[in-house]
C-alpha positions in Angstrom: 98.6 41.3 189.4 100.6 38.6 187.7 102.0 35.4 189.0 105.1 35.6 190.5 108.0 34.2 187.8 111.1 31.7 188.3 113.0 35.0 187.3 111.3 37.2 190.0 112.3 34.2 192.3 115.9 34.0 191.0 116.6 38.2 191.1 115.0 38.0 194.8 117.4 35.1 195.8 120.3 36.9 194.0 119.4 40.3 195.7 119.3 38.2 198.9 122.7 37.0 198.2 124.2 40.3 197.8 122.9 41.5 201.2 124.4 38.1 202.9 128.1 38.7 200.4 127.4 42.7 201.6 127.1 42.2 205.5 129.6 38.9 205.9 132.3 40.2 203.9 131.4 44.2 204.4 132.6 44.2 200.8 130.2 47.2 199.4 131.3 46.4 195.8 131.1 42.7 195.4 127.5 42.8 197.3 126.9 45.6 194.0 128.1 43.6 191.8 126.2 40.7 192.6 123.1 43.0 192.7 123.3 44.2 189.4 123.2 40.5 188.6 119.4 40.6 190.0 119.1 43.8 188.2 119.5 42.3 184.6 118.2 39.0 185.2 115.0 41.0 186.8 114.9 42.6 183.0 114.6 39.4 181.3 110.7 38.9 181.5 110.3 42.3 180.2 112.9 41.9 177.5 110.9 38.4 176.3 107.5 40.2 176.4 109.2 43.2 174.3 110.7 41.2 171.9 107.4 39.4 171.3 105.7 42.8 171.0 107.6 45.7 170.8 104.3 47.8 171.1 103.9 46.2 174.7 106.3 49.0 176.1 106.8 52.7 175.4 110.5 53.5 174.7 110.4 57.0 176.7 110.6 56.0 180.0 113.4 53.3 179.2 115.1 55.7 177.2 114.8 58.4 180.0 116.0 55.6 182.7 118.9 54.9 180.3 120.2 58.4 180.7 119.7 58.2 184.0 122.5 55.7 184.2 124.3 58.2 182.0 124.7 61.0 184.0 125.2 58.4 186.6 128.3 57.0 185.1 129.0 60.7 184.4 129.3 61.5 188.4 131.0 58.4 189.0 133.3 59.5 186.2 133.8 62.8 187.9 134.3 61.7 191.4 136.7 58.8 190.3 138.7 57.2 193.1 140.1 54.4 190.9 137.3 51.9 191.8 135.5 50.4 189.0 133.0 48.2 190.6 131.8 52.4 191.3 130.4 51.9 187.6 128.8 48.8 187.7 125.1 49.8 188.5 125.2 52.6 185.6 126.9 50.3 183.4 124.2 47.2 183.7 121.6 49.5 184.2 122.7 51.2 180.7 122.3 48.0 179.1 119.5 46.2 180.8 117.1 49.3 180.3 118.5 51.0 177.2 117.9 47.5 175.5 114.3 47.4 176.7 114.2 51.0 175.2 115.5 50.2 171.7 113.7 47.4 171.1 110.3 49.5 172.2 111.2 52.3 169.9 110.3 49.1 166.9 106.7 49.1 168.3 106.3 53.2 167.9 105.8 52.4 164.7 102.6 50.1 165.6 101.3 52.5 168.0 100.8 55.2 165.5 
């Protein structure tokens, strides 16, 4: 195990925030939006140790998560009742993870 980061701190305290947005307002979509906050900033650890090695992580998985949030935003897109906020998990999600994924895919080339 590693130590536990200021980021890990701040997406914990964020994700704590949603639940106290989520069950004081009862608004569903601004406690997930305020989620997917912790969501990306979660990512940032794993984005700084990919960028330093893009060999690190193996760009399957995060590519496979990534569409995932595809055929999320594909339901969603489906089912649309005029709510955007609907969107906003596949959306960050999409970009948090795909990123990861694409910057991996630099580090295939190492792996080989």
């Amino acid at each position: 195990f590693i130590r536990i980061s200021r980021f890990d701190l701040i997406a914990a305290g964020i994700g704590i925030a949603a639940g106290a947005v989520w069950f004081i307002s009862r608004s569903a979509g601004w406690g997930n939006l305020i989620l997917q906050l912790a969501i990306v900033i979660g990512c940032i650890p794993t984005y700084r140790s990919t960028l330093a090695n893009p060999a690190s992580e193996r760009p399957g998985p995060w590519l496979a998560w990534t569409g995932s949030f595809v055929l999320g935003a594909a339901v969603v897109a489906l089912r649309w009742t005029g709510h955007p906020l609907e969107l906003a998990y596949s959306v960050a999600g999409f970009f948090a993870y795909g990123g990861i994924g694409i910057i991996a895919l630099r580090g295939r080339e190492s792996r080989q």
